[in-house]
C-alpha positions as CSV (number, residue, x, y, z in Angstrom):
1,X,139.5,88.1,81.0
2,X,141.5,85.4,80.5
3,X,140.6,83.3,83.2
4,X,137.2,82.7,81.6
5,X,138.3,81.9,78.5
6,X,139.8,78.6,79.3
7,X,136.6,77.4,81.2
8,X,132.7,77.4,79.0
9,X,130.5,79.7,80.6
10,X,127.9,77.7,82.2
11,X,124.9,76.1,80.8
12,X,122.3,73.3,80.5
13,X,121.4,72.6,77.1
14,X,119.4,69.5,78.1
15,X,117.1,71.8,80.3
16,X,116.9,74.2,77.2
17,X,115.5,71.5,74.9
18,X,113.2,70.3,78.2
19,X,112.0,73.9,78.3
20,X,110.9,74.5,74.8
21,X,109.9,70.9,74.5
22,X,107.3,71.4,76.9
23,X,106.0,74.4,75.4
24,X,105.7,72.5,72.3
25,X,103.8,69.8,74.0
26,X,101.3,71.6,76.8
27,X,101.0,75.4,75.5
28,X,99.7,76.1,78.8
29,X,102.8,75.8,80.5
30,X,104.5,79.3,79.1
31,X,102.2,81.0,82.2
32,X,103.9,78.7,84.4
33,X,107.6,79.5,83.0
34,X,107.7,82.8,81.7
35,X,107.5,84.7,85.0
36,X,111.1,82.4,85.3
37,X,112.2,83.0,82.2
38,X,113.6,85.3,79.3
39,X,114.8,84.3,75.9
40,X,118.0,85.8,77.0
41,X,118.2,83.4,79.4
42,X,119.1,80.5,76.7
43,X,122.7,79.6,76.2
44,X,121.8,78.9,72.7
45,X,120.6,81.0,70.0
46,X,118.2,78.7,68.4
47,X,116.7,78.3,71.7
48,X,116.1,81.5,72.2
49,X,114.1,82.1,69.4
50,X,111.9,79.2,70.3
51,X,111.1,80.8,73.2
52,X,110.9,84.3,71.9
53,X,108.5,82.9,69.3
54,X,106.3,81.1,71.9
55,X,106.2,84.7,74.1
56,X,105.2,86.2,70.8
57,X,102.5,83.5,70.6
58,X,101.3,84.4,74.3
59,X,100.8,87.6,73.6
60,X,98.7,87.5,71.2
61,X,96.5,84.9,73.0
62,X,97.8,81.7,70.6
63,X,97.8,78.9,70.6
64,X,101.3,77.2,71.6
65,X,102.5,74.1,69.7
66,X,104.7,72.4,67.0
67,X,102.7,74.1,64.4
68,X,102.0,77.5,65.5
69,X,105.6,77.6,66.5
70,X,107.0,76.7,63.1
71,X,104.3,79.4,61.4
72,X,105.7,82.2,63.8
73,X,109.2,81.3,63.2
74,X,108.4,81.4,60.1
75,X,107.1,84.5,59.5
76,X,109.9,86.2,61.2
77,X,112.2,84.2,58.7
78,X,114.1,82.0,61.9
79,X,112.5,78.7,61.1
80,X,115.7,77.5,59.0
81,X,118.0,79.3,61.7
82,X,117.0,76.9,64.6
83,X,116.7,73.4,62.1
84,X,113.4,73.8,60.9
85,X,110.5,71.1,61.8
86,X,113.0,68.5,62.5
87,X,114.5,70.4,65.3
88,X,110.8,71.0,66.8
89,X,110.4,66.9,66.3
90,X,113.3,66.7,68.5
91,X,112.6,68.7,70.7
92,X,109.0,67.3,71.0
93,X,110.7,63.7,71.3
94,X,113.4,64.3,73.7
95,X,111.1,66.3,76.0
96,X,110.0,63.8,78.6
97,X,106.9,65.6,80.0
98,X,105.7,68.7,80.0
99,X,104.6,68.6,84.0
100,X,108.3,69.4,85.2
101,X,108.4,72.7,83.1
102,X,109.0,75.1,86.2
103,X,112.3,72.6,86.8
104,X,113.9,73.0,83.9
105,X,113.4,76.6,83.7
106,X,115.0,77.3,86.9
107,X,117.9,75.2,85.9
108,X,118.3,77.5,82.9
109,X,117.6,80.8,84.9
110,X,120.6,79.5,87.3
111,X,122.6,78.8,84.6
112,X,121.8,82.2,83.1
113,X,122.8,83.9,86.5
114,X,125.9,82.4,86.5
115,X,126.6,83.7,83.1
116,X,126.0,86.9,84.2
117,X,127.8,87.4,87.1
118,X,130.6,86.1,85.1
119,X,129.8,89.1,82.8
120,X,129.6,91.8,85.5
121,X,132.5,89.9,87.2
122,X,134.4,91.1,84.0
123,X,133.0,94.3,83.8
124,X,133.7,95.1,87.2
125,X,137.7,94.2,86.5
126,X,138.0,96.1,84.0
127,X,137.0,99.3,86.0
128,X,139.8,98.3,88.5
129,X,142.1,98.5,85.8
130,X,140.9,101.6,84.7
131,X,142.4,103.6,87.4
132,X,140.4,106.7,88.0
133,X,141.0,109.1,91.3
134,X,136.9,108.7,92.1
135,X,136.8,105.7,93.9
136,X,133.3,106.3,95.2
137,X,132.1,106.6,92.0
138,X,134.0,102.8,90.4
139,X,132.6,101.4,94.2
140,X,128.8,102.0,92.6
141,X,129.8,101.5,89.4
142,X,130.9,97.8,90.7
143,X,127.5,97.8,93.3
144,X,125.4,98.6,90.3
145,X,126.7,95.6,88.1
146,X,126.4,92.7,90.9
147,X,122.6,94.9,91.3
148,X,121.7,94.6,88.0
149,X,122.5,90.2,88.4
150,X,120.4,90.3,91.9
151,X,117.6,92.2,90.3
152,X,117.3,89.9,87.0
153,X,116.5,87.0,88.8
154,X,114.1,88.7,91.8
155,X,110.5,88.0,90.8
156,X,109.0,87.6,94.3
157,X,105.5,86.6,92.5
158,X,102.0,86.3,94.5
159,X,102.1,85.1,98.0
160,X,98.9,85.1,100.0
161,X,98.1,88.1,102.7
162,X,98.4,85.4,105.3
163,X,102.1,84.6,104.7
164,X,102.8,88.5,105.4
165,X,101.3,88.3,108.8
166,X,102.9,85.0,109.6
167,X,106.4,86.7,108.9
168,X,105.0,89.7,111.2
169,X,103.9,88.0,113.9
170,X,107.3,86.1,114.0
171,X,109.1,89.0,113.7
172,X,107.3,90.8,116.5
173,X,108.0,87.7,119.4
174,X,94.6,77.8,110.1
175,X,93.1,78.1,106.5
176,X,89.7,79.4,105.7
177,X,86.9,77.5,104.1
178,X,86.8,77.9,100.5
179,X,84.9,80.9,99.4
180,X,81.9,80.1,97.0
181,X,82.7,81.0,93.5
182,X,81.0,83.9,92.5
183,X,80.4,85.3,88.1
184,X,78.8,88.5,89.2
185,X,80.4,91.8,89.6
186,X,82.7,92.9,92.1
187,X,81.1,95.3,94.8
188,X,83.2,98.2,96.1
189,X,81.8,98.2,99.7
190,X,81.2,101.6,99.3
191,X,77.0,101.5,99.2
192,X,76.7,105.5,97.0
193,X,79.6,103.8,94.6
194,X,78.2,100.3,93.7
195,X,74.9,102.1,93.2
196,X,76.4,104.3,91.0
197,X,78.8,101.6,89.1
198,X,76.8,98.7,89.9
199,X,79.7,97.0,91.3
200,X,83.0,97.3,89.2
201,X,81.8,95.0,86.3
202,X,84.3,91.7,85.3
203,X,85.9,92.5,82.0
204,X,85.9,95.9,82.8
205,X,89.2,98.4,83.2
206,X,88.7,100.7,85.8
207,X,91.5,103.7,85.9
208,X,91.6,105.6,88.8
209,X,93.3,108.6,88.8
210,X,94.5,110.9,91.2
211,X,97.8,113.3,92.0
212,X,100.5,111.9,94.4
213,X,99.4,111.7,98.3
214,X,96.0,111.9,97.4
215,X,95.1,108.3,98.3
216,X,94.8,106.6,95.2
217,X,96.3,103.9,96.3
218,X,94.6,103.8,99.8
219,X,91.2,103.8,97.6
220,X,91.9,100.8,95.5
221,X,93.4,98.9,98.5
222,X,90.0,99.8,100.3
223,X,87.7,98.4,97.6
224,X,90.1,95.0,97.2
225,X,89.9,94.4,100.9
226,X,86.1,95.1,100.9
227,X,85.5,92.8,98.1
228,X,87.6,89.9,99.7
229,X,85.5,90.6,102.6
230,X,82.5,90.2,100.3
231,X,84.1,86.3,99.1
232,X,85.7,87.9,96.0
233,X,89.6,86.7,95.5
234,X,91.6,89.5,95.1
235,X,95.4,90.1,93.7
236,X,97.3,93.1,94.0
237,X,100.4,94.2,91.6
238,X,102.4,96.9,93.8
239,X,105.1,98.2,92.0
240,X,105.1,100.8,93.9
241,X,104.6,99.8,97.8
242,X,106.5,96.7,99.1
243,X,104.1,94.3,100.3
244,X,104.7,94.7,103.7
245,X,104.6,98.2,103.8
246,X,100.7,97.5,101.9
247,X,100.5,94.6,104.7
248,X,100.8,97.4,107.5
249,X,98.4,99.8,105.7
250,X,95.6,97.0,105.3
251,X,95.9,96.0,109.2
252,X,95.8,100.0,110.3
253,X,92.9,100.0,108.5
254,X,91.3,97.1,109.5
255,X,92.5,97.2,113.6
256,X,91.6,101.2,113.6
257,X,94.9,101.7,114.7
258,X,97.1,104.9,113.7
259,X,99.6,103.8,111.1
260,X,102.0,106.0,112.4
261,X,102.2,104.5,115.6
262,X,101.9,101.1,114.4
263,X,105.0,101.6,112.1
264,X,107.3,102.5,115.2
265,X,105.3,99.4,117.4
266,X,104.2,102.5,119.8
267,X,100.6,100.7,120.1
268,X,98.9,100.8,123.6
269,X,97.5,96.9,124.8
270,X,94.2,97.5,124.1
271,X,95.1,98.0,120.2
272,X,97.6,95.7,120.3
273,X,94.8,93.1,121.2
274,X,92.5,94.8,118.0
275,X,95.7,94.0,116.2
276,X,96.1,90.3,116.9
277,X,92.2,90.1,116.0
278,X,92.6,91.7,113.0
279,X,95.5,89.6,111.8
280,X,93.0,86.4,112.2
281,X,90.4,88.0,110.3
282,X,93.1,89.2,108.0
283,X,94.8,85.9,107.4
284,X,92.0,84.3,106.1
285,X,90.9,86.7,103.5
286,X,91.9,85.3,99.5
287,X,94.3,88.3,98.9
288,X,97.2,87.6,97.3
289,X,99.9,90.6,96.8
290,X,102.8,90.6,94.2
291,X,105.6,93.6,95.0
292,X,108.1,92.6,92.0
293,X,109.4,96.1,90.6
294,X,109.5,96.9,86.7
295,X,107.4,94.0,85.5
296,X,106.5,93.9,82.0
297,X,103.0,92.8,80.7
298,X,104.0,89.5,79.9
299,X,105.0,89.0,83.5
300,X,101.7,90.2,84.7
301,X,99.8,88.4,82.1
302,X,101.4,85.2,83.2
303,X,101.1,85.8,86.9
304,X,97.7,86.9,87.1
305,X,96.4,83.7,84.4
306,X,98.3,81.4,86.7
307,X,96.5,82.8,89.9
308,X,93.1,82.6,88.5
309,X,94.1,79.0,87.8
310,X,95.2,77.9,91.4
311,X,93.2,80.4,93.7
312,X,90.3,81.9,91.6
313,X,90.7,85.6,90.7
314,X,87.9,88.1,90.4
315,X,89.2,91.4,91.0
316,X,92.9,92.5,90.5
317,X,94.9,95.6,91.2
318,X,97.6,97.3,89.2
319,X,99.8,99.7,91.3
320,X,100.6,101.7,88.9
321,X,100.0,101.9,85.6
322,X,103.0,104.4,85.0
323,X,105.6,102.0,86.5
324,X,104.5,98.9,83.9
325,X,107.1,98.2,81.9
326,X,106.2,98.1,77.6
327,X,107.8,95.4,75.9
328,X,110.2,97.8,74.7
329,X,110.3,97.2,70.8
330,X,109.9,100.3,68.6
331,X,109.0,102.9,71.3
332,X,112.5,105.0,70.4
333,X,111.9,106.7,73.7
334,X,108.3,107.5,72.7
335,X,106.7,106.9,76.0
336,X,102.8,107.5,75.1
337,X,103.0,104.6,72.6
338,X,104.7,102.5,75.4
339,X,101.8,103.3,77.5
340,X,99.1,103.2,74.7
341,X,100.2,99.5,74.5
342,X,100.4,98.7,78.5
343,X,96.9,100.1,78.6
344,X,95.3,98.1,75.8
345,X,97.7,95.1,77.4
346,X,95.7,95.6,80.5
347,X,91.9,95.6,78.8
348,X,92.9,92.6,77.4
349,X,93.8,90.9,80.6
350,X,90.6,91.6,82.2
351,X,88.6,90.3,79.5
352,X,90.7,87.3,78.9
353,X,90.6,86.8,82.6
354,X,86.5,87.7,83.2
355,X,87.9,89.6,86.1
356,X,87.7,93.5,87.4
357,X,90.5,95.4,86.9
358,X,91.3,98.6,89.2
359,X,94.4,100.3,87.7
360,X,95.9,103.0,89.5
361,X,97.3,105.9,87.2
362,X,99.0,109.2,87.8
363,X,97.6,112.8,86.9
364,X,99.1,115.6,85.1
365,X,100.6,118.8,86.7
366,X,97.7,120.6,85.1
367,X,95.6,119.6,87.7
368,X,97.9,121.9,90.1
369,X,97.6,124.7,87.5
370,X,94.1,124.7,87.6
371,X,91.7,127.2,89.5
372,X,89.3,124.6,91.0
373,X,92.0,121.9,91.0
374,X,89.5,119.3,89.6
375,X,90.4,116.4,87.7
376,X,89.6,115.7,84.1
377,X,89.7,113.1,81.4
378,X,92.6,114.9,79.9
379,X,94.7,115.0,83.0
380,X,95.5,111.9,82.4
381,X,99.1,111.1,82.1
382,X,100.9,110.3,79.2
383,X,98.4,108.8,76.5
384,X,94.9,109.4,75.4
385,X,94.6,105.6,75.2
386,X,94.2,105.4,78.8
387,X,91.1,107.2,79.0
388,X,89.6,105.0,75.3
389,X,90.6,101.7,76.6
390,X,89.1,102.2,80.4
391,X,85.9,101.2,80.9
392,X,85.9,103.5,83.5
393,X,87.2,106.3,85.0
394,X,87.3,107.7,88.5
395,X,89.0,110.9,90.0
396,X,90.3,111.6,93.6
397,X,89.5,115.3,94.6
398,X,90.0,116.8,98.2
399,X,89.2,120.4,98.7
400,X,91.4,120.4,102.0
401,X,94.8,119.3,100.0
402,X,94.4,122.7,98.2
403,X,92.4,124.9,100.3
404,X,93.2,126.0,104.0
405,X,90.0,126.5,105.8
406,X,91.1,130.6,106.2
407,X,90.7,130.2,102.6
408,X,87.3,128.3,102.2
409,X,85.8,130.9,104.9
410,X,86.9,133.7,102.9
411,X,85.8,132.2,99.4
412,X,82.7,130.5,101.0
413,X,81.5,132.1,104.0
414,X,79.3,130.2,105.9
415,X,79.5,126.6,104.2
416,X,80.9,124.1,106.0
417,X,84.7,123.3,105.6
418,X,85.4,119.9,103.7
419,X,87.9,118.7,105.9
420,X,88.8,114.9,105.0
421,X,85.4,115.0,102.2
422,X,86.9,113.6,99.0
423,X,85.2,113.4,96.1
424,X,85.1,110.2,93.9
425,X,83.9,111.6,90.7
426,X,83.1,109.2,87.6
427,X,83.8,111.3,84.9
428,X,83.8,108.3,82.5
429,X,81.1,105.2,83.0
430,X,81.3,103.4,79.4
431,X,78.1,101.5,80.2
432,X,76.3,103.9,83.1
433,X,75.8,107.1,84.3
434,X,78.8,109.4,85.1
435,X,78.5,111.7,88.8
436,X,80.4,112.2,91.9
437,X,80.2,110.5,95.0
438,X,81.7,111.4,98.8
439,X,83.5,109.6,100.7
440,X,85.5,110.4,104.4
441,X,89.4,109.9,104.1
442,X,90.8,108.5,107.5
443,X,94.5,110.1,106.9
444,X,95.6,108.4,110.0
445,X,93.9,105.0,110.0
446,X,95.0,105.1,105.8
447,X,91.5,104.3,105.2
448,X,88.2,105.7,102.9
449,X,84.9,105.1,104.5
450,X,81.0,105.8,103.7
451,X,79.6,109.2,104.9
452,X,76.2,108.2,107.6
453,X,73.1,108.3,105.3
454,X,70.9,110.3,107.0
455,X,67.5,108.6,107.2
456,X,64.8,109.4,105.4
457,X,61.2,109.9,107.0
């Protein structure tokens, strides 16, 4: 420990001042910093509350400046801790423009690294002082620490679906046209869906819900792929999935290859050719694909505002809802008001952002408990709010998970067995008709598509 004490732990005051400064002078910039920063991340305390007051601001959709600044300090009685108005003057006045935000704030997020592997350097010496006879268990102890400093600073963000298949391609060994802007809804490609829906409306939070392995996730990578297809810009939040592991499941789909085999590269030439094909077509589709773990809202927020801004946004993905992080204030361990927030968090981003918003969420074990298996609106996991703030809500139900067809025979003798038939069913439409629709899940190809329609004569 004392080897640190003779040295100051690093940090950049300058870029501290720079940061807030800018905040102070373009509001808009706290989209472009906060996915960089936390007010942890200042060295010094009055900064941090500058900050923390201008997040506070964010998320409430205010406006950022000298004034609204001072009011929310204020309020929270810290305007006299950081100098009051003089100190926002200065700020204002030493700030030489706002346009290099991002630049200071990674010069503060390195500093703030350093600091912290300092910290966990420390840490981690005083459990090799603290001589136990479990090795194994200091060893992860130690791994866990240095983690923790790796993980703090890994926000991947949005990269496009094109940069994924670049990095494949190179592994395995052109730019579109802008797409017309488009202020209608955002069709589902699925024809007995968007009839029913009328496309997934902008503004609107969709939930879909479904237990584990039943292709939630599948379904509401289907529709985003369909709708970029359709000229609609698409992001994805996969807390879940990593992006190339979603990468591979979007180019089973699209090359009709099995995604087994295309995991272990055990593709034949024929559908290695489909899959060079549909890497082109791939490539050039607006979908952009954020795999940062544990992201709070005001991450999201941030992200999401700053894609519309660059690339256009109409539809975006949260994968899901149960892994969002709350903002962790006053939830005591009380996870249903951490999620009652996330989900009203979410409404709000869609409306703020006129986009669709498909947000997968988890089911209950009541679903395995019941007779007929059959979702409902009260299966939804941890919080009532889900199913209030959604606009709505659709189920995933396949008869074949639950029932062998020995089973269906004997229950149902002479019907046909619903192999791979899942039923989407709308069991809350805020501004339409509920009802169930069926679609055919491709297990192997990772894929949903359209029964035939039968034509009529």
């Amino acid at each position: 420990m004392t080897i640190y004490a003779e040295k100051l732990l690093p940090h950049n005051l300058e870029a501290e001042e720079a940061v807030v400064g800018a905040l102070l002078i373009d509001g808009d910039c706290f989209a472009r910093v906060a996915p960089i920063l936390q007010p942890k991340d200042f060295y010094r305390e009055r900064n941090q509350l500058c900050f923390a007051a201008a997040q506070a601001l964010f998320q409430r959709d205010e406006a950022i400046d000298q004034l609204t600044l001072a009011g929310e300090l204020s309020r929270t009685e810290k305007l006299d801790a950081v100098g009051g108005m003089a100190y926002l003057s200065h700020l204002v006045s030493i700030t030489p423009t706002s346009a290099h935000s991002e630049d200071y704030a990674q010069v503060v997020s390195r500093t703030s690294t350093m600091r912290q592997l300092i910290d966990a350097a420390a840490h981690i010496s005083a459990l090799g002082y603290n001589d136990t006879d479990d090795v194994d268990v200091t060893l992860r102890q130690a791994e866990d620490l240095l983690f923790a400093v790796r993980g703090s600073g890994q926000d991947r963000g949005f990269i496009p679906l094109r940069q994924i298949y670049d990095q494949y391609l190179q592994d395995r060994a052109g730019v579109g046209e802008p797409l017309p802007e488009t202020g209608g809804p955002v069709m589902s490609g699925y024809a007995d869906l968007d009839e029913l829906l009328g496309g997934v409306q902008r503004s609107d939070m969709v939930i879909l819900g479904a237990r584990p392995s039943l292709g939630k996730s599948t379904l509401a990578l289907n529709i985003c792929l369909n709708a970029a297809h359709n000229g609609s810009k698409a992001g994805i939040f996969s807390l879940e999935m990593s992006r190339e592991q979603l990468a591979m499941r979007i180019l089973s789909s699209e090359a009709e290859v099995d995604s087994h085999r295309l995991r272990l590269d055990l593709t034949t030439f024929a559908e290695q050719q489909r899959i060079i094909d549909a890497i082109g077509q791939l490539s050039d589709l607006p979908v952009f694909i954020d795999d940062t773990p544990y992201q709070s809202m005001v991450e999201m927020r941030s992200k999401a505002r700053r894609l519309s801004l660059e690339h256009g946004l109409d539809l975006l993905v949260v994968d899901y809802l149960q892994l969002v992080q709350g903002q962790g204030r006053g939830y005591s361990g009380n996870r249903v008001q951490e999620i009652a927030e996330i989900s009203r968090s979410l409404k709000a981003m869609a409306r703020d952002l006129n986009i669709a918003l498909i947000a997968c969420s988890q089911l209950s074990r009541l679903v395995e408990n019941r007779p007929s298996h059959r979702p409902q609106l009260s299966d939804l996991r941890d919080s009532g709010s889900i199913e209030q703030d959604a606009d709505v809500v659709m189920f995933i139900h396949r008869e074949d998970v639950y029932t062998t067809e020995e089973e269906w025979e004997q229950q149902r003798p002479g019907q046909p067995y619903p192999k791979n038939v899942a039923d989407i069913i709308v069991a809350k439409h805020r501004n339409g008709p509920t009802g169930n629709i069926q679609l055919e899940f491709r297990d192997t190809l990772v894929r949903f598509d359209s029964f035939a329609r039968v034509p009529e004569y």
